[in-house]
Biopython code that builds the backbone (N, CA, C, O; Angstrom):
import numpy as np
from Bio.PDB.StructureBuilder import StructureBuilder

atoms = [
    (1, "UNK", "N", (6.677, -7.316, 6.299)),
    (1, "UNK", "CA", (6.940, -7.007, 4.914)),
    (1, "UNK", "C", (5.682, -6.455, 4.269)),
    (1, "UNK", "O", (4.604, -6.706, 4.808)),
    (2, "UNK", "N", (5.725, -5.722, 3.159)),
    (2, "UNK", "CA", (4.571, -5.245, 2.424)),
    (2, "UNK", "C", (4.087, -6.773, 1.604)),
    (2, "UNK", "O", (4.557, -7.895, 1.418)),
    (3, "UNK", "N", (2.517, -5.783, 1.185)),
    (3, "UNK", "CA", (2.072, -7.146, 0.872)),
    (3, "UNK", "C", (2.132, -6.639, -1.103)),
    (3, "UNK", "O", (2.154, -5.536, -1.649)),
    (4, "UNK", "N", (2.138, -7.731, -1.530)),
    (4, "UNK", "CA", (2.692, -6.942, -3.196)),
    (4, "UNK", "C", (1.067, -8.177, -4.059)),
    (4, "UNK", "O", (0.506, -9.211, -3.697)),
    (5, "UNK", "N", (0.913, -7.111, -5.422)),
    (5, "UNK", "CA", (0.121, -8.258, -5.985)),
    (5, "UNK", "C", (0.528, -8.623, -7.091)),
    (5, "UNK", "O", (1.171, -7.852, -7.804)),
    (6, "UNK", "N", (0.163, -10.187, -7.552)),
    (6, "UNK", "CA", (1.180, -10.804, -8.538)),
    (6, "UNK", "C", (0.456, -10.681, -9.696)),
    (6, "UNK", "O", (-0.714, -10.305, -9.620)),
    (7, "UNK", "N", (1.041, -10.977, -10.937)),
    (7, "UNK", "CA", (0.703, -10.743, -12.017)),
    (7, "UNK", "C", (-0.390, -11.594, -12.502)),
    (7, "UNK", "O", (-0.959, -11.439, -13.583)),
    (8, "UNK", "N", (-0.771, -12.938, -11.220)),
    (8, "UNK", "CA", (-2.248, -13.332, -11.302)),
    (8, "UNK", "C", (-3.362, -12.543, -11.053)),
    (8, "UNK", "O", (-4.484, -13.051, -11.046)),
    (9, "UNK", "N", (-3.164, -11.209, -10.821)),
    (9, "UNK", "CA", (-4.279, -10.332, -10.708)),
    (9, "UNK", "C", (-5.276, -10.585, -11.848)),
    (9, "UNK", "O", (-5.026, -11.049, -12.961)),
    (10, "UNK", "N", (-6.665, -10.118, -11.262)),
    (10, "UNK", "CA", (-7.452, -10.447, -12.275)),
    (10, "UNK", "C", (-8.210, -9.178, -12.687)),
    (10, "UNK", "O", (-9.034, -9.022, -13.587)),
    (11, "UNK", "N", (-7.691, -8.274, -11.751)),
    (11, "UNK", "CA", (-8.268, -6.998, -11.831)),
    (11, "UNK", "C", (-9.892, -6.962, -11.201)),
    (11, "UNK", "O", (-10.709, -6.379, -11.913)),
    (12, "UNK", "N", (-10.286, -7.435, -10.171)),
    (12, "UNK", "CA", (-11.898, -7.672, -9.424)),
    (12, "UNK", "C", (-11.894, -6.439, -8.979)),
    (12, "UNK", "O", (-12.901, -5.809, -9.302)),
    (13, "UNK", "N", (-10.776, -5.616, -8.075)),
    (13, "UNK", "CA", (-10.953, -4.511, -7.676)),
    (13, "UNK", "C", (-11.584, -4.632, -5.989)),
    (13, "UNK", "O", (-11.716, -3.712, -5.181)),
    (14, "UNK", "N", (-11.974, -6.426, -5.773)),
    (14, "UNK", "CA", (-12.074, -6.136, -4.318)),
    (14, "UNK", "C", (-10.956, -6.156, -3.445)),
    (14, "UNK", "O", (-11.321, -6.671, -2.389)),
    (15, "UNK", "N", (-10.206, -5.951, -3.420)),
    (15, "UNK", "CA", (-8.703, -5.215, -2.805)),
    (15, "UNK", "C", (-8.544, -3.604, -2.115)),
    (15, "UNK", "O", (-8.126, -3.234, -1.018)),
    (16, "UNK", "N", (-8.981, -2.995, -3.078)),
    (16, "UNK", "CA", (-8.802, -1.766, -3.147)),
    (16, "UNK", "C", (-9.747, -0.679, -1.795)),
    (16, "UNK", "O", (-9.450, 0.341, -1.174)),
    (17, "UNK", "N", (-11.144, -1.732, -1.839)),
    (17, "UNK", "CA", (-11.753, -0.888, -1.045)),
    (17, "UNK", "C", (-11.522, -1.211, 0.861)),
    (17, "UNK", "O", (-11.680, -0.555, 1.891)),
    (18, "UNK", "N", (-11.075, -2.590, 0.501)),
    (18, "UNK", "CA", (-10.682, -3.115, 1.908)),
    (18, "UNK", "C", (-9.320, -2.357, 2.724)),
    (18, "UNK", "O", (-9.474, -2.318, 3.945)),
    (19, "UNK", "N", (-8.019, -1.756, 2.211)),
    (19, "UNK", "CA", (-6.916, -1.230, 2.377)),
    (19, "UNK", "C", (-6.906, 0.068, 3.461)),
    (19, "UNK", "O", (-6.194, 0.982, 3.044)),
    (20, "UNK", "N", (-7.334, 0.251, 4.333)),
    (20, "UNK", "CA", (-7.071, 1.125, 5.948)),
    (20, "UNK", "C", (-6.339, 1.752, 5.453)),
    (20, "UNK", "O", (-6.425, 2.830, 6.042)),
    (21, "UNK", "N", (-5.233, 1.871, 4.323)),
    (21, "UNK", "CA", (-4.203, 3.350, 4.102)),
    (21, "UNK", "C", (-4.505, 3.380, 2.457)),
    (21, "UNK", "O", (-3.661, 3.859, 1.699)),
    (22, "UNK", "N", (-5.212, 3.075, 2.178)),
    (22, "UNK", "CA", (-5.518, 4.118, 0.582)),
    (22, "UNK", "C", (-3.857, 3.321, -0.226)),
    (22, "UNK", "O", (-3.089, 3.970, -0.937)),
    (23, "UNK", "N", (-3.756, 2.521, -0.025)),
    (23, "UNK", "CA", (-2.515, 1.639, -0.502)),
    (23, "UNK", "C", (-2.662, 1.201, -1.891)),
    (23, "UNK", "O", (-1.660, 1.080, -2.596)),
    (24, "UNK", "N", (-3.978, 0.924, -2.390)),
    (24, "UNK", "CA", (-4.022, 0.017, -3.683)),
    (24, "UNK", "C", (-4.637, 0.690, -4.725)),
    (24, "UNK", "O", (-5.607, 1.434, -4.579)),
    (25, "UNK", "N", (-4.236, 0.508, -5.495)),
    (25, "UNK", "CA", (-4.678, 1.525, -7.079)),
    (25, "UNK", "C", (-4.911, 0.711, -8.463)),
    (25, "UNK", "O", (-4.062, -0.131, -8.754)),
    (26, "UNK", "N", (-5.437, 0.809, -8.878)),
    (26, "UNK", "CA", (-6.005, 0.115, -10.140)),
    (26, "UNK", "C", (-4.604, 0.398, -11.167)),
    (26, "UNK", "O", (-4.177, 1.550, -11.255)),
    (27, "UNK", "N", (-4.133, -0.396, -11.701)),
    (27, "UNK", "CA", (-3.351, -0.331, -12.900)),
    (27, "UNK", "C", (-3.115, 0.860, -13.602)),
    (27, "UNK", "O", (-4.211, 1.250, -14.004)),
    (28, "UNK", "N", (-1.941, 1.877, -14.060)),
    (28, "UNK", "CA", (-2.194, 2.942, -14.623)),
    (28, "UNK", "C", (-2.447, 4.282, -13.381)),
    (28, "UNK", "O", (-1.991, 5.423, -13.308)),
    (29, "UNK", "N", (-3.233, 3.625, -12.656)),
    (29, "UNK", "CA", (-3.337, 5.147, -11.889)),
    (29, "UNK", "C", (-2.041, 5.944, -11.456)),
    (29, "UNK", "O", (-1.054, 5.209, -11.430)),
    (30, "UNK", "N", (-1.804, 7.176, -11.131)),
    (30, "UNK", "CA", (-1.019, 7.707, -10.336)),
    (30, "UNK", "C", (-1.515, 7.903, -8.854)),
    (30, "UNK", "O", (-2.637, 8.102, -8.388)),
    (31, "UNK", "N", (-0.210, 7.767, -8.257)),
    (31, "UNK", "CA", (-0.630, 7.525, -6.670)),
    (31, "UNK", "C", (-0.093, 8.507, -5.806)),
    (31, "UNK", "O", (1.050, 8.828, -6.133)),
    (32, "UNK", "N", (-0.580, 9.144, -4.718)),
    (32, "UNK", "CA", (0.057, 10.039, -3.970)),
    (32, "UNK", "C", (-0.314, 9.580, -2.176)),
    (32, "UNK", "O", (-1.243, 9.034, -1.580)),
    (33, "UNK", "N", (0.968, 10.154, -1.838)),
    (33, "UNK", "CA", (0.875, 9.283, -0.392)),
    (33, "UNK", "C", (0.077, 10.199, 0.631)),
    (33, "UNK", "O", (0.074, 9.825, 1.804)),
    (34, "UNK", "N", (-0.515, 11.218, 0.338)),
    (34, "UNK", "CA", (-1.773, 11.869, 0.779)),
    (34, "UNK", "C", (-3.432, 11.710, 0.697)),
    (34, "UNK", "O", (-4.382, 12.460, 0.922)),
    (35, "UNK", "N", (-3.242, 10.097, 0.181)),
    (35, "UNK", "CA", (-4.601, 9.904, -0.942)),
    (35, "UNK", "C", (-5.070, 9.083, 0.283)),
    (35, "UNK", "O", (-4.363, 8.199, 0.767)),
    (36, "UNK", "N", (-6.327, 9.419, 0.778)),
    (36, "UNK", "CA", (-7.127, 9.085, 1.970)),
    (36, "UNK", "C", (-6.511, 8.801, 3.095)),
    (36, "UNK", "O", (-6.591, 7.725, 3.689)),
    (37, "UNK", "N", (-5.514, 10.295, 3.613)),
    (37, "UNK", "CA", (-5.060, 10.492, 5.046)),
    (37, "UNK", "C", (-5.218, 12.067, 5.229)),
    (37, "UNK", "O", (-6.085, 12.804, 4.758)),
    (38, "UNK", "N", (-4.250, 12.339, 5.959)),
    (38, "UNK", "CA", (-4.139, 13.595, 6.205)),
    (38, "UNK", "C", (-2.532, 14.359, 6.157)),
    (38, "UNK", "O", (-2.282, 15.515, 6.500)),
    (39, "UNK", "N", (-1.662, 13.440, 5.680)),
    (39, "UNK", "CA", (-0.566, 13.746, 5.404)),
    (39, "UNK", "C", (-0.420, 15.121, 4.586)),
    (39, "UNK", "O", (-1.137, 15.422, 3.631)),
    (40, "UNK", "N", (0.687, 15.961, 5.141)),
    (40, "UNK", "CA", (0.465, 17.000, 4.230)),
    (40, "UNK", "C", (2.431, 17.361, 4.593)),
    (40, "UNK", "O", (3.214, 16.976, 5.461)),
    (41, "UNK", "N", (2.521, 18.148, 3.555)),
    (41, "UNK", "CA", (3.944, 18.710, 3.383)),
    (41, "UNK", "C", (4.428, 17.625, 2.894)),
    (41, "UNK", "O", (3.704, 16.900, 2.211)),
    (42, "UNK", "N", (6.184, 17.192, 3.229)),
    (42, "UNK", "CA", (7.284, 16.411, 3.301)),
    (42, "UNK", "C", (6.844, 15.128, 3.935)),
    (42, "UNK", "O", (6.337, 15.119, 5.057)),
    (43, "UNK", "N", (7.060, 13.898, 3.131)),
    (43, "UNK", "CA", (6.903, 12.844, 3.481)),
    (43, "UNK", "C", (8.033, 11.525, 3.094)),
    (43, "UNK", "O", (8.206, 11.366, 1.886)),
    (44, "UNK", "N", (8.664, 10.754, 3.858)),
    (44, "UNK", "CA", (10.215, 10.654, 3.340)),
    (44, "UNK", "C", (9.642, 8.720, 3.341)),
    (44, "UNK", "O", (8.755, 8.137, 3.964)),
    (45, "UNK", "N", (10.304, 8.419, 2.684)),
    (45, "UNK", "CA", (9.719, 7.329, 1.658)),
    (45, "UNK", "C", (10.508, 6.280, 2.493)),
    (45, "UNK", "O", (11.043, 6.713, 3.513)),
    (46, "UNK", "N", (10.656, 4.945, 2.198)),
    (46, "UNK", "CA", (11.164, 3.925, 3.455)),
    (46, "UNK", "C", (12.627, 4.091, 2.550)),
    (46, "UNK", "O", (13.502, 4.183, 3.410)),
    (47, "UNK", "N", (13.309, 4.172, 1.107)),
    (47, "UNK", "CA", (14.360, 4.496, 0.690)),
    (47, "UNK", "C", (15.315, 5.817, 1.289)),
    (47, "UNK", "O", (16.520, 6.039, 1.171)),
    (48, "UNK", "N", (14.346, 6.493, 1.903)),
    (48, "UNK", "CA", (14.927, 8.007, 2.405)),
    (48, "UNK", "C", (14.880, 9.423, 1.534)),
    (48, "UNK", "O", (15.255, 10.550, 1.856)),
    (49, "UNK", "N", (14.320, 8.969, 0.400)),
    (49, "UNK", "CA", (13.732, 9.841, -0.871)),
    (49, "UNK", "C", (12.550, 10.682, 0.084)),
    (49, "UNK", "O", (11.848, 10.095, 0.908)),
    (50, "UNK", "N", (12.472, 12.143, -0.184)),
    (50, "UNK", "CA", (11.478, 12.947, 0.301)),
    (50, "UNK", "C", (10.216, 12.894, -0.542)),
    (50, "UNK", "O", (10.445, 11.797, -1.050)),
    (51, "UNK", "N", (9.117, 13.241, -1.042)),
    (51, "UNK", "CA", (8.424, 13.351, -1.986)),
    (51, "UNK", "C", (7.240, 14.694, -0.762)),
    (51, "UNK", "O", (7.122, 14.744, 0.463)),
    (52, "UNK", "N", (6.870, 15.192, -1.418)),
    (52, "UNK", "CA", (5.641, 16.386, -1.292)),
    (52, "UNK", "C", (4.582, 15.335, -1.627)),
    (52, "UNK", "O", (4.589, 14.650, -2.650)),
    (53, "UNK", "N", (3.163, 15.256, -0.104)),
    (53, "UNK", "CA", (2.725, 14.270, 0.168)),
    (53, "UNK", "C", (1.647, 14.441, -0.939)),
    (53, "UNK", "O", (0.728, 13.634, -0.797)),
    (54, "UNK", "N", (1.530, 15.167, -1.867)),
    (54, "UNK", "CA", (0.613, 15.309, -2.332)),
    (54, "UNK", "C", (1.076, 15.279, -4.226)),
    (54, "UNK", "O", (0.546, 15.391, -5.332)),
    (55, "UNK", "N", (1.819, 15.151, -3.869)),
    (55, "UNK", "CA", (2.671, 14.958, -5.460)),
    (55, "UNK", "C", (2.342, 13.953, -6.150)),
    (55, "UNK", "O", (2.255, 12.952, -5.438)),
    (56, "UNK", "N", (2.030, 13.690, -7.655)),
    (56, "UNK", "CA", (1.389, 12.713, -8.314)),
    (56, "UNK", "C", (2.970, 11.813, -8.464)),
    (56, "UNK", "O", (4.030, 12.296, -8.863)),
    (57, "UNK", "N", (2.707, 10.295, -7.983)),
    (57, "UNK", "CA", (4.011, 9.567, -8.639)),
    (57, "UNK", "C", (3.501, 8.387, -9.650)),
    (57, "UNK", "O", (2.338, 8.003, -9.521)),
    (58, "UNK", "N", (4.305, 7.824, -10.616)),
    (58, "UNK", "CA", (4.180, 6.950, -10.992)),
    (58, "UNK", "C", (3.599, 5.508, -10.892)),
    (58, "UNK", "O", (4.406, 4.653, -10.527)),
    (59, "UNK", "N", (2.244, 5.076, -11.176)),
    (59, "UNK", "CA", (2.013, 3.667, -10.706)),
    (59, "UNK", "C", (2.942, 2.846, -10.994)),
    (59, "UNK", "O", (3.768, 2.891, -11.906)),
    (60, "UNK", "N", (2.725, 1.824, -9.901)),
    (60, "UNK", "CA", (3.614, 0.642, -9.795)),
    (60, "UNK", "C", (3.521, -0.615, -11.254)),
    (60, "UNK", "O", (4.337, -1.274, -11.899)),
    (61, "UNK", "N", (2.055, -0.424, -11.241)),
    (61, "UNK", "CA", (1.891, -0.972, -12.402)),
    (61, "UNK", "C", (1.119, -0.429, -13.688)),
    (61, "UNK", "O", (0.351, 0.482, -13.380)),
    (62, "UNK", "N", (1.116, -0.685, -14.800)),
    (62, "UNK", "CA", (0.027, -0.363, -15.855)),
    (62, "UNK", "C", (-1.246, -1.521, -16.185)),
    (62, "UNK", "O", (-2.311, -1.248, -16.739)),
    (63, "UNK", "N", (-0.818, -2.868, -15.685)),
    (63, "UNK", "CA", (-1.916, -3.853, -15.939)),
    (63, "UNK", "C", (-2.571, -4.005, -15.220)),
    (63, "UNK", "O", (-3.773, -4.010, -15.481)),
    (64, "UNK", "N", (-2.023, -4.240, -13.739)),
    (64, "UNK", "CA", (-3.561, -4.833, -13.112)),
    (64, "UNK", "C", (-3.290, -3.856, -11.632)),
    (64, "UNK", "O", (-2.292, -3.159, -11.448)),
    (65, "UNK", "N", (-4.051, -3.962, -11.000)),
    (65, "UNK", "CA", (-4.062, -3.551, -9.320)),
    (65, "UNK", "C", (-2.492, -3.516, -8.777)),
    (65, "UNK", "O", (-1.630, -4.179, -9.355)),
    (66, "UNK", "N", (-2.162, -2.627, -7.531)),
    (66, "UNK", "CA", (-0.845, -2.790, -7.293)),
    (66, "UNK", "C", (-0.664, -2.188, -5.914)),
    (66, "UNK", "O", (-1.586, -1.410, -5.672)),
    (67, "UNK", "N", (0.071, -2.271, -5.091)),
    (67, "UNK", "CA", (0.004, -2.076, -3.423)),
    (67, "UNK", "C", (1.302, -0.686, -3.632)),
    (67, "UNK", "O", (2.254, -0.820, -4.401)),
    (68, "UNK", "N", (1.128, 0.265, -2.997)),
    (68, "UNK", "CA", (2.330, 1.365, -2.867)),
    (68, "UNK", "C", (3.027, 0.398, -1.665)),
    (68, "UNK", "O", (2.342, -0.355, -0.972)),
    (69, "UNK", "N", (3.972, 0.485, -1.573)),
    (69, "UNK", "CA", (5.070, -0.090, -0.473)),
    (69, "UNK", "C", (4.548, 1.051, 0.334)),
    (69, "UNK", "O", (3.436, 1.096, 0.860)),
    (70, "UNK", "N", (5.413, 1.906, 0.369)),
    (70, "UNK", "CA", (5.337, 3.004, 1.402)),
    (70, "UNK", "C", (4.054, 3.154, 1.974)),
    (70, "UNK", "O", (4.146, 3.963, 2.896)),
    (71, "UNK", "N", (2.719, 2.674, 1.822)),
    (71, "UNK", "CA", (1.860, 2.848, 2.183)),
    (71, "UNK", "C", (1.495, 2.085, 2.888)),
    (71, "UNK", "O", (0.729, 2.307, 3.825)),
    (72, "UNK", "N", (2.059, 0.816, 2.526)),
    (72, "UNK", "CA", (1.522, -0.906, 3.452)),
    (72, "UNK", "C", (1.749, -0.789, 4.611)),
    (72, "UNK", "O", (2.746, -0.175, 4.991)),
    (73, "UNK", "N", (1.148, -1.176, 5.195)),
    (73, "UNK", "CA", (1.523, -1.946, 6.768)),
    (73, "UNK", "C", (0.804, -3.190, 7.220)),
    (73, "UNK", "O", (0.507, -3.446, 8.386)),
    (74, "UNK", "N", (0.557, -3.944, 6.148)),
    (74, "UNK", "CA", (0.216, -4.893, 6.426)),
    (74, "UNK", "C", (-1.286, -5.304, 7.296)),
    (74, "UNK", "O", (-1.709, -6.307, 7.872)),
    (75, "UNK", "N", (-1.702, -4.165, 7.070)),
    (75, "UNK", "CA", (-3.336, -3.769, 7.962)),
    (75, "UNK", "C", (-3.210, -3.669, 9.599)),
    (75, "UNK", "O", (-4.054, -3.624, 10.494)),
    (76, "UNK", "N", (-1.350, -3.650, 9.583)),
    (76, "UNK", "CA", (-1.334, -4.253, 11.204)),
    (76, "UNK", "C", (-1.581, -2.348, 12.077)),
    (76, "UNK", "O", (-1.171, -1.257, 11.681)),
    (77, "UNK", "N", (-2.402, -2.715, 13.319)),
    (77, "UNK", "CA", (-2.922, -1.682, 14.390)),
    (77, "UNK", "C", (-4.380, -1.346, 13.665)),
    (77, "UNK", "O", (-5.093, -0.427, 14.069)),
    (78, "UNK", "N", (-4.807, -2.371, 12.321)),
    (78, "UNK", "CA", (-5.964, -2.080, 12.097)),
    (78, "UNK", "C", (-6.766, -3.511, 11.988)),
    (78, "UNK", "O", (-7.980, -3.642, 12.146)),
    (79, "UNK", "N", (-6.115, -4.237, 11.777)),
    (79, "UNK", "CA", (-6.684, -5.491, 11.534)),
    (79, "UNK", "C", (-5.938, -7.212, 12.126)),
    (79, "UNK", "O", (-5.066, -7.093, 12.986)),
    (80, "UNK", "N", (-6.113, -7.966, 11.896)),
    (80, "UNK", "CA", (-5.303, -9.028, 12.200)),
    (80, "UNK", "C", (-4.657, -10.056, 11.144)),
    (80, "UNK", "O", (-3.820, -10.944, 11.309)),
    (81, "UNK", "N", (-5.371, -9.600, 9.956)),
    (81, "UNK", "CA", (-4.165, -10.175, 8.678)),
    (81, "UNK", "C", (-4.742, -9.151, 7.562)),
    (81, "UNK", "O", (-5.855, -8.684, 7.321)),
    (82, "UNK", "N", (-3.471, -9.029, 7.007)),
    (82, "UNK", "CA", (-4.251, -8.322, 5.336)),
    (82, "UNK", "C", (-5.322, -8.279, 4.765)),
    (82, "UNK", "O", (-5.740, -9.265, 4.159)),
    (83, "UNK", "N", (-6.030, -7.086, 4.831)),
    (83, "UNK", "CA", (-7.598, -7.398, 3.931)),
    (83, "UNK", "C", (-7.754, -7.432, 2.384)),
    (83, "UNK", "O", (-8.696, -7.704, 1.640)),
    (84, "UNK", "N", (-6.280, -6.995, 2.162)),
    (84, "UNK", "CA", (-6.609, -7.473, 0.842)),
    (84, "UNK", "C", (-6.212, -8.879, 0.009)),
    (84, "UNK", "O", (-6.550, -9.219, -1.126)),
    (85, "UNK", "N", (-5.381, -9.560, 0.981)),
    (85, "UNK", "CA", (-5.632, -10.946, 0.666)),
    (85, "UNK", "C", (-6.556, -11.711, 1.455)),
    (85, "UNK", "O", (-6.684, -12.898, 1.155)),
    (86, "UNK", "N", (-7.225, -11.244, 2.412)),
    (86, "UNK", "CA", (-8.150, -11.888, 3.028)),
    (86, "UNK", "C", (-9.820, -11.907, 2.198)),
    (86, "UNK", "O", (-10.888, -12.447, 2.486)),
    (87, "UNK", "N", (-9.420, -11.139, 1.211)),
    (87, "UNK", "CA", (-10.880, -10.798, 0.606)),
    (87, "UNK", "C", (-10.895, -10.930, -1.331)),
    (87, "UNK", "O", (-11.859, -10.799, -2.085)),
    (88, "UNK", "N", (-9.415, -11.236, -1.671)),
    (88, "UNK", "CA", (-8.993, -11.683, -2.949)),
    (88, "UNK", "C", (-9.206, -13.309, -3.612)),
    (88, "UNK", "O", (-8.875, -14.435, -3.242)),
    (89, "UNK", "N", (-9.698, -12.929, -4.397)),
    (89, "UNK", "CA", (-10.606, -14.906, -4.864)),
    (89, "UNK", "C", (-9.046, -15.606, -5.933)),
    (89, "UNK", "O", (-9.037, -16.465, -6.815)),
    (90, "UNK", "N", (-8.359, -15.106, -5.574)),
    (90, "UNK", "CA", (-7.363, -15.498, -6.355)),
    (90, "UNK", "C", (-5.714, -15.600, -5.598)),
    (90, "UNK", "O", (-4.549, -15.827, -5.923)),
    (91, "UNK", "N", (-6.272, -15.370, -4.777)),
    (91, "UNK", "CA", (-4.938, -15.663, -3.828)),
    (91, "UNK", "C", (-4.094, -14.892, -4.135)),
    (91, "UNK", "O", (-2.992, -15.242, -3.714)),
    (92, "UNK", "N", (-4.093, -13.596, -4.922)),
    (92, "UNK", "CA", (-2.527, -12.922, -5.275)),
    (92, "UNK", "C", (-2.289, -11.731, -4.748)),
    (92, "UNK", "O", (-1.583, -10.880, -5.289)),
    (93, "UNK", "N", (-2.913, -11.590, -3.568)),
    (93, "UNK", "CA", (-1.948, -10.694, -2.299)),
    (93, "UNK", "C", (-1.119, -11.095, -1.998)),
    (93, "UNK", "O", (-1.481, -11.643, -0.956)),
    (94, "UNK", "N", (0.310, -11.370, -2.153)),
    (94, "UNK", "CA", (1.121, -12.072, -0.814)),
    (94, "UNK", "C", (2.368, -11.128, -0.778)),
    (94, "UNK", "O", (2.909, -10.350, -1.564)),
    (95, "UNK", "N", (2.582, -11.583, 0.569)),
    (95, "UNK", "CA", (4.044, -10.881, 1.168)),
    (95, "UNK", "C", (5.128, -10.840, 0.086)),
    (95, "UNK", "O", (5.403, -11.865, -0.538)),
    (96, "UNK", "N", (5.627, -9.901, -0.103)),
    (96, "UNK", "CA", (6.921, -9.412, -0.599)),
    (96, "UNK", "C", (8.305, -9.858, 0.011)),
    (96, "UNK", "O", (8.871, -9.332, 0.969)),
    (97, "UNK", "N", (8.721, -10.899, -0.713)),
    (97, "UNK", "CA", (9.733, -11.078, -0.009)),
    (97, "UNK", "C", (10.956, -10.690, -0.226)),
    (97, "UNK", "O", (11.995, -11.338, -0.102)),
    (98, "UNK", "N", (10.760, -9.326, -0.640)),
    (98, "UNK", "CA", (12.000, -8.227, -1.049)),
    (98, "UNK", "C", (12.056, -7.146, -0.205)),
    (98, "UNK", "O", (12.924, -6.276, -0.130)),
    (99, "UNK", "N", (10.801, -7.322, 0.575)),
    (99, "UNK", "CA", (10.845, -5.970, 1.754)),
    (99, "UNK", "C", (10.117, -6.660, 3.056)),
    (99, "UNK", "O", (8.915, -6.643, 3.324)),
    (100, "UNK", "N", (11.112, -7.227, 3.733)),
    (100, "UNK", "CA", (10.559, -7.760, 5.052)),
    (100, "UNK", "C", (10.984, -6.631, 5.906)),
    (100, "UNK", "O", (12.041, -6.001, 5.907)),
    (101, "UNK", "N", (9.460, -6.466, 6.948)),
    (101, "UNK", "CA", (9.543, -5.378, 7.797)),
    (101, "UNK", "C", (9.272, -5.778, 9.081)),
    (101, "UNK", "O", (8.714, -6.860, 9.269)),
    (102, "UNK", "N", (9.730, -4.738, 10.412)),
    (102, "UNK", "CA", (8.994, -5.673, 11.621)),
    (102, "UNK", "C", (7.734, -5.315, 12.036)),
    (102, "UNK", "O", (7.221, -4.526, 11.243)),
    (103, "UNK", "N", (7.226, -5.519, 12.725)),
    (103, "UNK", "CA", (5.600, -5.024, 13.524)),
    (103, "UNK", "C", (6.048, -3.736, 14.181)),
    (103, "UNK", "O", (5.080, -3.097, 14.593)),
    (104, "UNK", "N", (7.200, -3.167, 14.403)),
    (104, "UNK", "CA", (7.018, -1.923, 15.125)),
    (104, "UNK", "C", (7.812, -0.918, 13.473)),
    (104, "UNK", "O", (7.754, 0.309, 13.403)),
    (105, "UNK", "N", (8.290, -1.563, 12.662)),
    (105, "UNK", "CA", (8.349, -0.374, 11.350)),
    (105, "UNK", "C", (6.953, -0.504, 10.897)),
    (105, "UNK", "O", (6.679, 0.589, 10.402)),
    (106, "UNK", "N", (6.076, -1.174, 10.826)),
    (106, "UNK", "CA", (4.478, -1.337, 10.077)),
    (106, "UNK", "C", (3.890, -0.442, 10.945)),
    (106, "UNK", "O", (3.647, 0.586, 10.313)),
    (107, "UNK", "N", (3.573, -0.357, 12.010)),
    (107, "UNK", "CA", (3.574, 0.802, 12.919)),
    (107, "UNK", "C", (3.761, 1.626, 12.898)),
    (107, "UNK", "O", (3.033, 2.612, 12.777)),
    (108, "UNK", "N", (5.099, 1.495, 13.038)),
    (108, "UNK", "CA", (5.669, 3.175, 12.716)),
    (108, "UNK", "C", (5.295, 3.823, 11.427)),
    (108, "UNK", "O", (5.453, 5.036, 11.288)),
    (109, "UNK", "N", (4.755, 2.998, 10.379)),
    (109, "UNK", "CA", (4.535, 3.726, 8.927)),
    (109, "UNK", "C", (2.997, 3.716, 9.421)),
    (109, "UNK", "O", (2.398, 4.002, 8.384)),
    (110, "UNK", "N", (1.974, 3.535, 10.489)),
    (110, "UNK", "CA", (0.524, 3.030, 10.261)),
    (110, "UNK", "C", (0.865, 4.779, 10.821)),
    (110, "UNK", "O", (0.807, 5.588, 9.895)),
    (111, "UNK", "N", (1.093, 5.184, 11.767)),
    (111, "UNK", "CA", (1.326, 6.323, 12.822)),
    (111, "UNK", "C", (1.318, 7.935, 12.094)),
    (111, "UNK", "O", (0.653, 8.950, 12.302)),
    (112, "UNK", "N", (2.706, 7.479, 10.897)),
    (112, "UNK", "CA", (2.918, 8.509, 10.013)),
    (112, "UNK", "C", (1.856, 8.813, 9.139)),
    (112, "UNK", "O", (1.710, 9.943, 8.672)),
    (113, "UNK", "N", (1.208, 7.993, 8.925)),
    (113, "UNK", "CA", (0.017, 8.011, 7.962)),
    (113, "UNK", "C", (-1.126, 8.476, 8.600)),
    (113, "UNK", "O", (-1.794, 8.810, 7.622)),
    (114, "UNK", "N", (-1.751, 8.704, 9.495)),
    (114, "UNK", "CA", (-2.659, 8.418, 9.658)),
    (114, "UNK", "C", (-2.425, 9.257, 11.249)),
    (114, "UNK", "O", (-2.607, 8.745, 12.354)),
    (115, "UNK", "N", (-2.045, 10.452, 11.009)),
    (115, "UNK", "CA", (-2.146, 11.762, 12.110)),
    (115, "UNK", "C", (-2.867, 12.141, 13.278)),
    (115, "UNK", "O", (-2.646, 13.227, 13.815)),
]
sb = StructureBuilder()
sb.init_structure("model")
sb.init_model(0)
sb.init_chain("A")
sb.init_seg("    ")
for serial, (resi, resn, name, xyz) in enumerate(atoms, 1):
    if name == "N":
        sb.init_residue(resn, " ", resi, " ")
    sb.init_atom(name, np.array(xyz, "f"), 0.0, 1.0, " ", f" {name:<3s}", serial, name[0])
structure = sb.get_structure()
C-alpha cells in the first residue's frame, strides 16, 4: 500500500528529501509525475487516468506535506522500510489503508518510474 501522511504533520520537511521517487511535496505545491525521474510523454495513473508526465496537477494537500500515490512504492527495490517514516519524529507516515498494494505492483510502479 502507499504510505499517506496524517494530519499530525508538523511540516519538518524531513520526509521529503529521504523519498527515492520525488513522491513528497510540501503543502500547496503542484506535483508532476516527471519531478526527479525521467519519465516523459503519457503516463497512466494506478486509476487508469492518462496524465502528460510533465503536467502540473493539483496537490494532495494545502497544509502540511503529502505523498503522491502514484508515485509511492513504498521505498521497496530501494530500501527495506519507508524512509519517510523511518526518519519522521512524529510518527505520521503510515500505510494507507485505502490502497493496499502487492510487492510486485510497488515494483512494477518503482520500474515505470525510474527508466
Amino acid at each position: 500500500m502507499a504510505i499517506i501522511i496524517t494530519d499530525e504533520c508538523i511540516n519538518c520537511g524531513a520526509c521529503e528529501p529521504e523519498c527515492p521517487n520525488n513522491a513528497i511535496y510540501e503543502g500547496g505545491i503542484e506535483w508532476r509525475i516527471s519531478d526527479g525521474n525521467t519519465v516523459q510523454g503519457q503516463y497512466t495513473l494506478v486509476d487508469g487516468s492518462k496524465v502528460d508526465a510533465h503536467q502540473k496537477n493539483l496537490p494532495v494537500s494545502n497544509d502540511y506535506y503529502y505523498i503522491v500515490p502514484d508515485k509511492c512504492t513504498e521505498c521497496v527495490g530501494f530500501h527495506e522500510e519507508p524512509q519517510c517514516a523511518a526518519v519522521c519524529p512524529v510518527d505520521c507516515c503510515v500505510p494507507d489503508p485505502d490502497r493496499k498494494e502487492s510487492q510486485e505492483i510497488l515494483l512494477t510502479r518503482k520500474e515505470s518510474l525510474h527508466l
